[in-house]
N, CA, C, O and CB atoms as a CASP TS submission, in Angstrom:
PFRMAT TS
TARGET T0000
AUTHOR 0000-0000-0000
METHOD Language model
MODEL 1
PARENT N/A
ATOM      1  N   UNK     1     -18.563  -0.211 -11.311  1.00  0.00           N
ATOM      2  CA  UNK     1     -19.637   0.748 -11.165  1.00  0.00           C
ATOM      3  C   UNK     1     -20.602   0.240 -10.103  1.00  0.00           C
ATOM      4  O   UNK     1     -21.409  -0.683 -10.212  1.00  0.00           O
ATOM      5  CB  UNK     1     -20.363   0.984 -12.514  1.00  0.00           C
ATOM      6  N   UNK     2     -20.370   0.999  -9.085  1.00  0.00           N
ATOM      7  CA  UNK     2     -21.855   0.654  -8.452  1.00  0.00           C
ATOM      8  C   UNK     2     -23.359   0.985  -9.113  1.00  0.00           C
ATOM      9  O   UNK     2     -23.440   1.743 -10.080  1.00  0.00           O
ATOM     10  CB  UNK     2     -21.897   1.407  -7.145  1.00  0.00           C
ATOM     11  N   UNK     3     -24.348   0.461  -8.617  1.00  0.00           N
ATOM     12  CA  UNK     3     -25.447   0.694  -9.062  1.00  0.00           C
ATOM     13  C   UNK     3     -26.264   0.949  -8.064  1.00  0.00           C
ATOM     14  O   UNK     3     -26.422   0.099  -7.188  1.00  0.00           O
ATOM     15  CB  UNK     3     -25.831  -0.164  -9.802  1.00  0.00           C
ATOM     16  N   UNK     4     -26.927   2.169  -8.021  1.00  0.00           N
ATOM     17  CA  UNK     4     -27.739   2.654  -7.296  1.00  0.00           C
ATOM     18  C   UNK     4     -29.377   2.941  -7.952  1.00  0.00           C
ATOM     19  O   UNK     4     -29.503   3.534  -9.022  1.00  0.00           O
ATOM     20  CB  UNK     4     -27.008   3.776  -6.856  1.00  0.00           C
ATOM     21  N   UNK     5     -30.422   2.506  -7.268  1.00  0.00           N
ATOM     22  CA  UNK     5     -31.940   2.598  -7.854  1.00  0.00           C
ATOM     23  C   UNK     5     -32.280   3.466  -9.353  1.00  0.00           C
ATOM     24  O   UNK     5     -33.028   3.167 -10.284  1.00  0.00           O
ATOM     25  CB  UNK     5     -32.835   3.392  -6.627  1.00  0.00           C
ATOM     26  N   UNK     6     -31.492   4.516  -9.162  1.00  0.00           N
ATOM     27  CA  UNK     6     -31.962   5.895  -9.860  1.00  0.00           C
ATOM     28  C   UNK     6     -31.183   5.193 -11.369  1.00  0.00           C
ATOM     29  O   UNK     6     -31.663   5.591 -12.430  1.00  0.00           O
ATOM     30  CB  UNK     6     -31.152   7.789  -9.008  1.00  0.00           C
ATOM     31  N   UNK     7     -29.952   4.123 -11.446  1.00  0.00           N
ATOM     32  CA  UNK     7     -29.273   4.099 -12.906  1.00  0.00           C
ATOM     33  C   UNK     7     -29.972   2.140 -12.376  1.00  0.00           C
ATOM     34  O   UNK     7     -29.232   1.241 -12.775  1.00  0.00           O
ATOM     35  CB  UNK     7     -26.836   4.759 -13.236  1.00  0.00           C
ATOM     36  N   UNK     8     -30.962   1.787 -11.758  1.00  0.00           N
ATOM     37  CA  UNK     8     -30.373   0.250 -12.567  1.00  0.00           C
ATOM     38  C   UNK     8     -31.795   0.382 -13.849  1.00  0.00           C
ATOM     39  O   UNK     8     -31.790   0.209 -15.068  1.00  0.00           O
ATOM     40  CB  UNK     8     -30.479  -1.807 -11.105  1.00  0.00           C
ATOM     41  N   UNK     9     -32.623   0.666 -13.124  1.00  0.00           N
ATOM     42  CA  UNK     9     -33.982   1.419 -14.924  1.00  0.00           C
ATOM     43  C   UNK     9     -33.007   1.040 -16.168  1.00  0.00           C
ATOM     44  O   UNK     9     -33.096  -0.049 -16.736  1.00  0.00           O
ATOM     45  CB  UNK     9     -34.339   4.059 -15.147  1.00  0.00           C
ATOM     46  N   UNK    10     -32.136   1.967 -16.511  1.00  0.00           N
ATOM     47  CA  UNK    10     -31.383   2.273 -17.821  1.00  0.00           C
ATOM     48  C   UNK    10     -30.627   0.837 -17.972  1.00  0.00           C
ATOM     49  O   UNK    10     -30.693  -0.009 -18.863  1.00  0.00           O
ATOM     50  CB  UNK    10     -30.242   3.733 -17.719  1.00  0.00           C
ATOM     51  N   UNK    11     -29.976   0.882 -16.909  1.00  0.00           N
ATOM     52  CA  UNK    11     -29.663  -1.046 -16.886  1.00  0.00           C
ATOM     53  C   UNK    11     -30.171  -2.150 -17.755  1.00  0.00           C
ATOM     54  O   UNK    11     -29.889  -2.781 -18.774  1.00  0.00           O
ATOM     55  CB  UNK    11     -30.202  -1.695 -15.632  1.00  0.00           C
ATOM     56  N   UNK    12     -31.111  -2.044 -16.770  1.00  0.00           N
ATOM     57  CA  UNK    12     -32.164  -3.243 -17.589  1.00  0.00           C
ATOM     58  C   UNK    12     -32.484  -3.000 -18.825  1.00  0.00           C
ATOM     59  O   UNK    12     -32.479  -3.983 -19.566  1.00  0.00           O
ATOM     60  CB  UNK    12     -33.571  -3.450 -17.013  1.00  0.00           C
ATOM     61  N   UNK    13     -32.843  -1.691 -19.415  1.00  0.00           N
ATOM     62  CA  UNK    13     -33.616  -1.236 -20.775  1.00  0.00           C
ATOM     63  C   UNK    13     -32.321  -1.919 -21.429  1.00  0.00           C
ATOM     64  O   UNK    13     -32.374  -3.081 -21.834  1.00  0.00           O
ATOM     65  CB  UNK    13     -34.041   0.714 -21.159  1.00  0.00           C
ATOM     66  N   UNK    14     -31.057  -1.082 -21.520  1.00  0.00           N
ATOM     67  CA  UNK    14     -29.745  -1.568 -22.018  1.00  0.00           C
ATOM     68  C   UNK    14     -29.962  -3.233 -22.262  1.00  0.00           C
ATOM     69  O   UNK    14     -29.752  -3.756 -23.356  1.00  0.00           O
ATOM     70  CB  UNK    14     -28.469  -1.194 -20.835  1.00  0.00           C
ATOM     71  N   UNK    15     -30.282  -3.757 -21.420  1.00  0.00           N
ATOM     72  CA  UNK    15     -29.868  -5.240 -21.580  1.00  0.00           C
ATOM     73  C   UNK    15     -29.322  -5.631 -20.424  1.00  0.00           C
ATOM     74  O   UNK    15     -28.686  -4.823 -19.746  1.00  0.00           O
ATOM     75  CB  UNK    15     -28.891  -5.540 -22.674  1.00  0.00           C
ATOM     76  N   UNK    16     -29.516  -7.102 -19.984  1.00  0.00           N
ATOM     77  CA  UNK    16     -28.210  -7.689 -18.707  1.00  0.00           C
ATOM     78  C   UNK    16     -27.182  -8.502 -19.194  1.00  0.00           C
ATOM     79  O   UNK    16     -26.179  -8.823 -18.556  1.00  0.00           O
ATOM     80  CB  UNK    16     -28.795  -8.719 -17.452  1.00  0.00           C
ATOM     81  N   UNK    17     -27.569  -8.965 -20.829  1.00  0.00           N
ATOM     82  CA  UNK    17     -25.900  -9.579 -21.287  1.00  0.00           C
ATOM     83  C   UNK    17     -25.134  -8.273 -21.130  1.00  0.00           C
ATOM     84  O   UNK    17     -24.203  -8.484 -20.353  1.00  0.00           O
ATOM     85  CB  UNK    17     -25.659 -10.277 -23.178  1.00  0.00           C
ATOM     86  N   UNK    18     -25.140  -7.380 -21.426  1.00  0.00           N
ATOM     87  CA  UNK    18     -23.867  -6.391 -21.627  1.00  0.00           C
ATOM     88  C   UNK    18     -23.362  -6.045 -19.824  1.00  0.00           C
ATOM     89  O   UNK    18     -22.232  -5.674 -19.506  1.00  0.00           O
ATOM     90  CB  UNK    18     -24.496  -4.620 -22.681  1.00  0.00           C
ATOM     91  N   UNK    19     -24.424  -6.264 -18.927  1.00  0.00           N
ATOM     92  CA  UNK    19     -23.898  -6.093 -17.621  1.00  0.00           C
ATOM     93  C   UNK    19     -23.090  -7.185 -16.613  1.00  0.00           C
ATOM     94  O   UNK    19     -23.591  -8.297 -16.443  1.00  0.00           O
ATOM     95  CB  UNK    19     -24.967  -5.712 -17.008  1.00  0.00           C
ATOM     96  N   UNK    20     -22.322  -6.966 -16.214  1.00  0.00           N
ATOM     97  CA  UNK    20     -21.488  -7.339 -14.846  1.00  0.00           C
ATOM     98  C   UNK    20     -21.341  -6.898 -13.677  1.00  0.00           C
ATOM     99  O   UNK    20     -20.885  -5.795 -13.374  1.00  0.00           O
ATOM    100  CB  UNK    20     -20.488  -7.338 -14.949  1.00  0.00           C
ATOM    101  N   UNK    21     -21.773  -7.853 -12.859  1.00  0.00           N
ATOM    102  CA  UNK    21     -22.116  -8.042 -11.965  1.00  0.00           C
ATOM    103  C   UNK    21     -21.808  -8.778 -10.675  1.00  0.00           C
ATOM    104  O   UNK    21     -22.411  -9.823 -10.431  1.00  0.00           O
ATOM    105  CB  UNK    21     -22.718  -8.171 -12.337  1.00  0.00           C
ATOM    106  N   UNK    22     -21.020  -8.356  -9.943  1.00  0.00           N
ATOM    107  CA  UNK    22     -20.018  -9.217  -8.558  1.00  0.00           C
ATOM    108  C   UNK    22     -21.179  -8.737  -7.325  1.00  0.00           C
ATOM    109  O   UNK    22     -21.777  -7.711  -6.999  1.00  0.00           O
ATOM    110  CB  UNK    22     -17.815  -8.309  -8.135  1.00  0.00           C
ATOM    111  N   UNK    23     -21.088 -10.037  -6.921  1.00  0.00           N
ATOM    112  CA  UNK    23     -22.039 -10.166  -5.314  1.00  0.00           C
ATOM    113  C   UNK    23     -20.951 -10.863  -4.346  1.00  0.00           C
ATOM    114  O   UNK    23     -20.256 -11.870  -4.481  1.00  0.00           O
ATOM    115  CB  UNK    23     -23.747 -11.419  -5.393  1.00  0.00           C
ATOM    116  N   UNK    24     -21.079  -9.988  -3.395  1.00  0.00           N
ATOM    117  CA  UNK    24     -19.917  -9.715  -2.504  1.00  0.00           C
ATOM    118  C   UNK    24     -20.900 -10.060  -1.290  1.00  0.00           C
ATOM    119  O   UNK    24     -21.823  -9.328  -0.935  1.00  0.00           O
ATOM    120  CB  UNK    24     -19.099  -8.041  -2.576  1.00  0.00           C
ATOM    121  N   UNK    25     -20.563 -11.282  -0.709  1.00  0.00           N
ATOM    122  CA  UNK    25     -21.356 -11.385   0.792  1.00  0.00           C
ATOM    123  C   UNK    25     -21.074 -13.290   0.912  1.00  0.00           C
ATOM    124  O   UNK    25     -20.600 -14.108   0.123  1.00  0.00           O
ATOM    125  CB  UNK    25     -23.619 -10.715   0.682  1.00  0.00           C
ATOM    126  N   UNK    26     -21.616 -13.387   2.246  1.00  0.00           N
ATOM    127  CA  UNK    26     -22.182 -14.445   2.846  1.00  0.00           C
ATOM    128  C   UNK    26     -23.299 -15.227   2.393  1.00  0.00           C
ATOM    129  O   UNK    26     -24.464 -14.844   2.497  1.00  0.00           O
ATOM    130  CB  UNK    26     -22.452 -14.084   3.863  1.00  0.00           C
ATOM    131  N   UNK    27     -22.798 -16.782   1.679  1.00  0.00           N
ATOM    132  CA  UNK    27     -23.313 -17.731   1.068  1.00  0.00           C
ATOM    133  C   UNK    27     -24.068 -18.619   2.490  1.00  0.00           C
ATOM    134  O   UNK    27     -23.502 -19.064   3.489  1.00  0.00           O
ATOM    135  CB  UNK    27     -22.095 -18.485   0.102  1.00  0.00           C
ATOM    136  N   UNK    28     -25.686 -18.659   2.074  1.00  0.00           N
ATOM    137  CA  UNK    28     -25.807 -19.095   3.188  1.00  0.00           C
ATOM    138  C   UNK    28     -27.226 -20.776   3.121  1.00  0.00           C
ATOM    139  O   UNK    28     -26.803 -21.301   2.091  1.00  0.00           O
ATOM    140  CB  UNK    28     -26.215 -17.508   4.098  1.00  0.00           C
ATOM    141  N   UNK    29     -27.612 -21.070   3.268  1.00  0.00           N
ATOM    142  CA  UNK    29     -29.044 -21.636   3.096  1.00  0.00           C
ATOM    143  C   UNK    29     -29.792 -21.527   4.258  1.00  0.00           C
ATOM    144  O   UNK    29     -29.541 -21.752   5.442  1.00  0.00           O
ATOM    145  CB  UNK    29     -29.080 -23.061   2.707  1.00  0.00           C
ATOM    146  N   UNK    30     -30.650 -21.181   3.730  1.00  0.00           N
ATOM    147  CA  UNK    30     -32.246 -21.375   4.116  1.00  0.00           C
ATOM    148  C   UNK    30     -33.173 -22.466   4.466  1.00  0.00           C
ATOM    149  O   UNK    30     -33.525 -23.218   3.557  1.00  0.00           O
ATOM    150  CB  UNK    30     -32.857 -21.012   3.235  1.00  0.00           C
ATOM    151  N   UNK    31     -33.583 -22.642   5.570  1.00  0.00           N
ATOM    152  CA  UNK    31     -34.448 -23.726   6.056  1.00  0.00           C
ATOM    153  C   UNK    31     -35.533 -23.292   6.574  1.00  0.00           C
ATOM    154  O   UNK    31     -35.581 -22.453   7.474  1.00  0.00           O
ATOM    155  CB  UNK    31     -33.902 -24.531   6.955  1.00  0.00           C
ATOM    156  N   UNK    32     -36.953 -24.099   5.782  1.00  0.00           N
ATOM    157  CA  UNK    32     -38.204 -24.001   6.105  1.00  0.00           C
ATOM    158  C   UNK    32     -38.901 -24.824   6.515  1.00  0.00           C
ATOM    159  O   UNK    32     -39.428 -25.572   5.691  1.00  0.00           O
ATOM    160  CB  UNK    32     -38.716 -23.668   5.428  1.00  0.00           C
ATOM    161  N   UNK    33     -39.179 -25.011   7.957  1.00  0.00           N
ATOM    162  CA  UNK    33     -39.949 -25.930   8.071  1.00  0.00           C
ATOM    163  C   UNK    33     -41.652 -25.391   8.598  1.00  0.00           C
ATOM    164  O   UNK    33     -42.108 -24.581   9.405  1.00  0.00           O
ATOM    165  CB  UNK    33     -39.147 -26.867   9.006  1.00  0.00           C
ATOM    166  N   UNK    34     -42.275 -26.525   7.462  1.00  0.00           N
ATOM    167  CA  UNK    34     -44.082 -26.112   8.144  1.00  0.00           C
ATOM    168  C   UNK    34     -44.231 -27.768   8.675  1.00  0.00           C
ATOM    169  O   UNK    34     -43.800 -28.864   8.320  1.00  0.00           O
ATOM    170  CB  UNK    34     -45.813 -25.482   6.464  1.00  0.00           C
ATOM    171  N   UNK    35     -45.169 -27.185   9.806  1.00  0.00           N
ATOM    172  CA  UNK    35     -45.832 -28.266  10.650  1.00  0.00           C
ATOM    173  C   UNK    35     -47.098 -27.441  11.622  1.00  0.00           C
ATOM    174  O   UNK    35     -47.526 -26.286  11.628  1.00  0.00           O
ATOM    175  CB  UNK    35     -44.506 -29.080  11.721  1.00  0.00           C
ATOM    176  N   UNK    36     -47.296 -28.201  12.102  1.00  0.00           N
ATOM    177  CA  UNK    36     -48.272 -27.426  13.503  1.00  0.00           C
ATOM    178  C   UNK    36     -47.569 -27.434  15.119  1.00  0.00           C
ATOM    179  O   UNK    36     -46.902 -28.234  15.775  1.00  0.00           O
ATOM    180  CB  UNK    36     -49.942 -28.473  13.738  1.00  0.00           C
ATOM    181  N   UNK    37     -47.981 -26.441  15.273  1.00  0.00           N
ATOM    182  CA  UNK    37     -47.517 -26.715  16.608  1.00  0.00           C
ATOM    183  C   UNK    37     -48.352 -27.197  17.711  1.00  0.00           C
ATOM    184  O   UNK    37     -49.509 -26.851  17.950  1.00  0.00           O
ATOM    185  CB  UNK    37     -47.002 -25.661  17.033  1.00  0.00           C
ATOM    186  N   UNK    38     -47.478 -28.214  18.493  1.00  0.00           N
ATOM    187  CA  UNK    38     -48.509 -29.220  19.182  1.00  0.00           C
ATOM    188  C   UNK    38     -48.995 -28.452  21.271  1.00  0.00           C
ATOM    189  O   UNK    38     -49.848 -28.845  22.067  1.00  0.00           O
ATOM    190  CB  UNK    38     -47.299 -31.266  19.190  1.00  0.00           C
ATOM    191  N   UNK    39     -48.008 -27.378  21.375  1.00  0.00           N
ATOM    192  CA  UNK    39     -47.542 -26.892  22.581  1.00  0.00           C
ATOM    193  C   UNK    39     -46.381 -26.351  22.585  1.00  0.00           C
ATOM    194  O   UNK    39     -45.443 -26.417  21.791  1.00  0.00           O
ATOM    195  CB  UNK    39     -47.525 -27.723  23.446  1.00  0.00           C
ATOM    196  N   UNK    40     -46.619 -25.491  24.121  1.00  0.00           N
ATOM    197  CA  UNK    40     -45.638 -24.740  23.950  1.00  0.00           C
ATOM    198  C   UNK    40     -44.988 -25.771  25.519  1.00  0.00           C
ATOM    199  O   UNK    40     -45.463 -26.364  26.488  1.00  0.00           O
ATOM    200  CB  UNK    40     -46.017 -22.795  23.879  1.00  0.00           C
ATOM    201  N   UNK    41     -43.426 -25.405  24.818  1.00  0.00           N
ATOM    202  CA  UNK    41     -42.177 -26.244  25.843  1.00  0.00           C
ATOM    203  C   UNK    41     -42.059 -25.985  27.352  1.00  0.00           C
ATOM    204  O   UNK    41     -42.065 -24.818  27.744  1.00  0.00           O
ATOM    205  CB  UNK    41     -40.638 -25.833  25.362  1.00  0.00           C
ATOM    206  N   UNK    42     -41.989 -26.653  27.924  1.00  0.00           N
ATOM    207  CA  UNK    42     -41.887 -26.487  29.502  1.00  0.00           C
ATOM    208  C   UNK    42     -40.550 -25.920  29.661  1.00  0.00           C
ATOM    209  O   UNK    42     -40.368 -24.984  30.439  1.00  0.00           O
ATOM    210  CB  UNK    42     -42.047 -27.919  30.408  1.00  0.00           C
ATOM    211  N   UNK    43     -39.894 -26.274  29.183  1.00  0.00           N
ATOM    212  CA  UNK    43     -38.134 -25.841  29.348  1.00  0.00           C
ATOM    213  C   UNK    43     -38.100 -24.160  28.759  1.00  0.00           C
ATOM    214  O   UNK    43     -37.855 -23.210  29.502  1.00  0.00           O
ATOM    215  CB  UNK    43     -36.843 -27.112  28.045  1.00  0.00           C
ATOM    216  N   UNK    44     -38.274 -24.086  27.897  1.00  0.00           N
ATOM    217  CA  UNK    44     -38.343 -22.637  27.635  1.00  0.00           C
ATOM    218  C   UNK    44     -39.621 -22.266  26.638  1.00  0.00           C
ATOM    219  O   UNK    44     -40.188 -23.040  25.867  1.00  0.00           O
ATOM    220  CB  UNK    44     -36.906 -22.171  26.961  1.00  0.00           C
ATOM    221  N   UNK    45     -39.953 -20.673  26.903  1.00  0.00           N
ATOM    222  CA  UNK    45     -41.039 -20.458  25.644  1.00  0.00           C
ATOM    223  C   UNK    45     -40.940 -20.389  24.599  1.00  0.00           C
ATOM    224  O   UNK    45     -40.929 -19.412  23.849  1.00  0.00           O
ATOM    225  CB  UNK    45     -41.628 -19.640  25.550  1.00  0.00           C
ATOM    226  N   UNK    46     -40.805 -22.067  24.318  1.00  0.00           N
ATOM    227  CA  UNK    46     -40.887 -21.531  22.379  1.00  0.00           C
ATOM    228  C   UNK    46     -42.171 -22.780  22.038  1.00  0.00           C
ATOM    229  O   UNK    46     -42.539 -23.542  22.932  1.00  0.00           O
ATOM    230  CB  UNK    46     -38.723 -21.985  21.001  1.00  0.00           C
ATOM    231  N   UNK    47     -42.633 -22.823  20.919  1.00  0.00           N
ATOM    232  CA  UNK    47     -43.600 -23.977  20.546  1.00  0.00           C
ATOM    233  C   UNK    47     -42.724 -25.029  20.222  1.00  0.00           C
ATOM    234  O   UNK    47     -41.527 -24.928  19.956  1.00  0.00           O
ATOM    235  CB  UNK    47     -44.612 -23.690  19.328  1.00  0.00           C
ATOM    236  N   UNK    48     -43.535 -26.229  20.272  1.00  0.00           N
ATOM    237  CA  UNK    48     -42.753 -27.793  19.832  1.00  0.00           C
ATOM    238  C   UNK    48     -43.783 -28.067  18.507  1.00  0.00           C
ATOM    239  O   UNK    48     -44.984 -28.259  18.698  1.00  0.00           O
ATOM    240  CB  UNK    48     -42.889 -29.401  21.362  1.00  0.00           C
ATOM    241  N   UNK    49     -43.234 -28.066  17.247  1.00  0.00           N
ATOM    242  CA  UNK    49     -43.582 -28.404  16.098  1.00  0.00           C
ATOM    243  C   UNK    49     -43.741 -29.630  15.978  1.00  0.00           C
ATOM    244  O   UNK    49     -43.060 -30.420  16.632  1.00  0.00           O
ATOM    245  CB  UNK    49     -42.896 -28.015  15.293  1.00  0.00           C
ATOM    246  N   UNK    50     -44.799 -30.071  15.002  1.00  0.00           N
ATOM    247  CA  UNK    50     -44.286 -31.730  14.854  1.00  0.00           C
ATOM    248  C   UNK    50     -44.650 -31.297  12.905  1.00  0.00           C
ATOM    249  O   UNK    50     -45.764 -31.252  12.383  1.00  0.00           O
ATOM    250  CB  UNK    50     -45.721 -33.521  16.046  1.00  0.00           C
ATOM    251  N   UNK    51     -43.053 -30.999  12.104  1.00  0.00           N
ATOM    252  CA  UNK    51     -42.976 -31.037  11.055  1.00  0.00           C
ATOM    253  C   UNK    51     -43.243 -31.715   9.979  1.00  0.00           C
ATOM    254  O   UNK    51     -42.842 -32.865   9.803  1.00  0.00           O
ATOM    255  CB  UNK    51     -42.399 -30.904  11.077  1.00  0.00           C
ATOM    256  N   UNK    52     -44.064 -30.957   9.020  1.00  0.00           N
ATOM    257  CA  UNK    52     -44.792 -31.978   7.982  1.00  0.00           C
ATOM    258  C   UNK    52     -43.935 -31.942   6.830  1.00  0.00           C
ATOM    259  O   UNK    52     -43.967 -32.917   6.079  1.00  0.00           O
ATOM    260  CB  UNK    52     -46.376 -31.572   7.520  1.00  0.00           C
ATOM    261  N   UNK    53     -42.898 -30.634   6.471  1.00  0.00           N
ATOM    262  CA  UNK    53     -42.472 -30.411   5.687  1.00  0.00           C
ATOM    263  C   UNK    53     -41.257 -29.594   5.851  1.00  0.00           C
ATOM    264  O   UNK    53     -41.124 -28.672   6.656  1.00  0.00           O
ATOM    265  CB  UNK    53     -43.281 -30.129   5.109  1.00  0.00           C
ATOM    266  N   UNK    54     -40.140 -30.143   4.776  1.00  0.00           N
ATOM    267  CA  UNK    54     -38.945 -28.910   4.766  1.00  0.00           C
ATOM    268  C   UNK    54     -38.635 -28.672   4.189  1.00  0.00           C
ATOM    269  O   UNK    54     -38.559 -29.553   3.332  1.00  0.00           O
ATOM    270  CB  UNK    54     -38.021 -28.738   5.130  1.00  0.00           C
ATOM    271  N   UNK    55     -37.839 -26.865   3.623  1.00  0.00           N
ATOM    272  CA  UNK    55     -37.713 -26.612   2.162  1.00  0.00           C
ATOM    273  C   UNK    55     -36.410 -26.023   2.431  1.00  0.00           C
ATOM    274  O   UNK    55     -36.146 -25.428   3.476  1.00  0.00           O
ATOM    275  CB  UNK    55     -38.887 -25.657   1.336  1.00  0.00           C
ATOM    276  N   UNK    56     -35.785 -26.162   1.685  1.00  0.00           N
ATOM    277  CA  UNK    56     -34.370 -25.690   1.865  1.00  0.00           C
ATOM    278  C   UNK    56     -33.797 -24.850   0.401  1.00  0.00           C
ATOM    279  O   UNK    56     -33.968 -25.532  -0.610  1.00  0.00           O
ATOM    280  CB  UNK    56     -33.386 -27.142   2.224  1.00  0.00           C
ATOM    281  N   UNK    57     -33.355 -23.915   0.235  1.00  0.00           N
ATOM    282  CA  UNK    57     -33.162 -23.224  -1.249  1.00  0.00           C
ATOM    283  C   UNK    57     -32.230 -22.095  -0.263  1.00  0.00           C
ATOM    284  O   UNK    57     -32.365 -21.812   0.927  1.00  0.00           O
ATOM    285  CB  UNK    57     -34.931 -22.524  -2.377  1.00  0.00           C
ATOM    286  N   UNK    58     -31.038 -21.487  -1.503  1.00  0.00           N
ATOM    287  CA  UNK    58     -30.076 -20.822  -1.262  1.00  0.00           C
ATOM    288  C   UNK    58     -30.371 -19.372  -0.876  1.00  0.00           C
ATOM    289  O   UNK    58     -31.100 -18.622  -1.524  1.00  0.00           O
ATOM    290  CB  UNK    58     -29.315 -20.971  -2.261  1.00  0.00           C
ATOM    291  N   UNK    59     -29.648 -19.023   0.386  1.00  0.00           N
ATOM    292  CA  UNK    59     -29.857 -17.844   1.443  1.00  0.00           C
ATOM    293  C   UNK    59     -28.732 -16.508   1.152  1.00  0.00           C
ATOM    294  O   UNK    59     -28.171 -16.686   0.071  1.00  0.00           O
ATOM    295  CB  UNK    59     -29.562 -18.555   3.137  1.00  0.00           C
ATOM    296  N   UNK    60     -28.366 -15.484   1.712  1.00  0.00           N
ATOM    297  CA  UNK    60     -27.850 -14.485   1.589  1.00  0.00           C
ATOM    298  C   UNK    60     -27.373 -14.004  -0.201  1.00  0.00           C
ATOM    299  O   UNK    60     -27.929 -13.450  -1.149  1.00  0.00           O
ATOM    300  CB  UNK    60     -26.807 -14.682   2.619  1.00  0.00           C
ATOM    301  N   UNK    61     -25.942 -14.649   0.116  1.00  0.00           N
ATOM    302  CA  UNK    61     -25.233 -14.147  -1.161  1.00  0.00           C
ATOM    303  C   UNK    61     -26.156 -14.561  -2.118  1.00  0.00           C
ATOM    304  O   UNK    61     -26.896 -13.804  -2.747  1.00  0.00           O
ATOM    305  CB  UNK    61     -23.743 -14.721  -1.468  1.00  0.00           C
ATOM    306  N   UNK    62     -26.097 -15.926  -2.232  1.00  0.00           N
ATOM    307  CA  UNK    62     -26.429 -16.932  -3.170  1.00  0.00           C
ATOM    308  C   UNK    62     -27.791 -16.409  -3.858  1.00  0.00           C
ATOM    309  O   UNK    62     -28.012 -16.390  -5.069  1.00  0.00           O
ATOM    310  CB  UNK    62     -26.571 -18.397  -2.430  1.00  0.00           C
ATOM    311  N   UNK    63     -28.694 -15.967  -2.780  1.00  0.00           N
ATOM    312  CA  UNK    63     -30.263 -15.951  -3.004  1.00  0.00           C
ATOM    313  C   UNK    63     -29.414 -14.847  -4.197  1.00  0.00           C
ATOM    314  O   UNK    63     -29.692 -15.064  -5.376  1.00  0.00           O
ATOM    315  CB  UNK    63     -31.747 -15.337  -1.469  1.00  0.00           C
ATOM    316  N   UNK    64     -28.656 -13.980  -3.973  1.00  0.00           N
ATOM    317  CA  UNK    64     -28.930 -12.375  -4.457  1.00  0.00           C
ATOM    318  C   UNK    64     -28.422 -12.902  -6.040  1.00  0.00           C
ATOM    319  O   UNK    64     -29.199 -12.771  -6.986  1.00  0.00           O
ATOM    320  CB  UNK    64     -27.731 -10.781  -3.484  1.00  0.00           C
ATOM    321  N   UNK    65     -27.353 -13.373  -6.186  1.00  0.00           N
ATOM    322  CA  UNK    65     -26.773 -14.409  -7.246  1.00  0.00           C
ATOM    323  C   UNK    65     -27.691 -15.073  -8.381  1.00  0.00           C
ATOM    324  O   UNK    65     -27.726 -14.901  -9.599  1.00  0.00           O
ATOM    325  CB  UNK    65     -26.222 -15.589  -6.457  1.00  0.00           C
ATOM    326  N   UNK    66     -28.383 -15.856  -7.560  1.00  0.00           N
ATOM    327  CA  UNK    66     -29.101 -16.850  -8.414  1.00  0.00           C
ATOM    328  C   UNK    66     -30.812 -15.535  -8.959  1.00  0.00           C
ATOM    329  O   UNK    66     -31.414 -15.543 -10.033  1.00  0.00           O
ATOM    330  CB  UNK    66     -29.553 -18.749  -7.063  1.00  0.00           C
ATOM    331  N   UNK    67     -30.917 -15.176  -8.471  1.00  0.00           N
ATOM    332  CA  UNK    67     -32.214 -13.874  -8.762  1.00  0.00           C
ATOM    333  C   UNK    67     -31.659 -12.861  -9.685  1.00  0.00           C
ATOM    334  O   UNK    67     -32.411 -12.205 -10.406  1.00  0.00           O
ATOM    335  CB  UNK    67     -32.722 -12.892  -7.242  1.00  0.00           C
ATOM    336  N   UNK    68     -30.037 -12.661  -9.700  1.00  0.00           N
ATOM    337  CA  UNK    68     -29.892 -11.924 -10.820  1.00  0.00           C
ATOM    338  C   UNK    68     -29.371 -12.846 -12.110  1.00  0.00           C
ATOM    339  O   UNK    68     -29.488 -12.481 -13.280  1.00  0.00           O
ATOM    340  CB  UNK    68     -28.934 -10.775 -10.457  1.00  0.00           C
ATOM    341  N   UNK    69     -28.903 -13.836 -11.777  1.00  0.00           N
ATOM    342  CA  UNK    69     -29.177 -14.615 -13.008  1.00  0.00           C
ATOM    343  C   UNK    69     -30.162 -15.389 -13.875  1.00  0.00           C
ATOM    344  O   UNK    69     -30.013 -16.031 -14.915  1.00  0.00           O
ATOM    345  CB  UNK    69     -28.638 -15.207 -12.915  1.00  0.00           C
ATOM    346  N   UNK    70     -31.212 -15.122 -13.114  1.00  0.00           N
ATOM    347  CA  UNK    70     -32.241 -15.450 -13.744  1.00  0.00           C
ATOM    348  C   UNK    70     -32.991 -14.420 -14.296  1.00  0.00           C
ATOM    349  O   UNK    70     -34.096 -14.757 -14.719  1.00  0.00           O
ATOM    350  CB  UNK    70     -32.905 -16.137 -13.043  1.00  0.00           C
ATOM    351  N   UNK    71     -32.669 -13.216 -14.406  1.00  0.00           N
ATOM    352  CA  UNK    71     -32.650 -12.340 -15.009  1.00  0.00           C
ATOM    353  C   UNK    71     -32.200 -11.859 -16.413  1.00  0.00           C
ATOM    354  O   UNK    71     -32.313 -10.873 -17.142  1.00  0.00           O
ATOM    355  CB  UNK    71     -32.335 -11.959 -14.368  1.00  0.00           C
ATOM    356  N   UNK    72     -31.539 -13.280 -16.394  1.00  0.00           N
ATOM    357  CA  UNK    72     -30.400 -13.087 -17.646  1.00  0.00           C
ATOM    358  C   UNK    72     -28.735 -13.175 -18.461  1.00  0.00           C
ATOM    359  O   UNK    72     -28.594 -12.785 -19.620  1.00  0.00           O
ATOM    360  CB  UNK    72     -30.497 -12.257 -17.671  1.00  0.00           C
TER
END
């Protein structure tokens, strides 16, 4: 069964043990980095960061995966 906006409402009321659920896509991760940027690059226009921090947690499929299992 697909699920479209208008039936996942009744979904949820129902319950998500009784539902199944296949995620079909590209497993990917995610990378965050914060820092400041110190200038922008002579070689091309982008800024040169000097990173304070990086966060990394699961991207495409995965994100969609792990958000509906925590659902239940």
């Amino acid at each position: 069964m697909i699920v479209d906006i208008e039936n996942l409402t009744p979904l949820i009321a129902a319950g998500w043990d009784r539902a199944r659920v296949l995620v079909v896509g590209d497993v990917m991760l995610d990378k965050y980095v914060f820092g400041h940027v110190e200038r922008i690059s002579p070689e091309a226009p982008v800024p040169v960061v000097r990173a304070n921090q990086t966060r990394e947690q699961p991207g495409g499929a995965a994100n969609v995966a792990m958000n509906l299992a925590g659902l239940g």
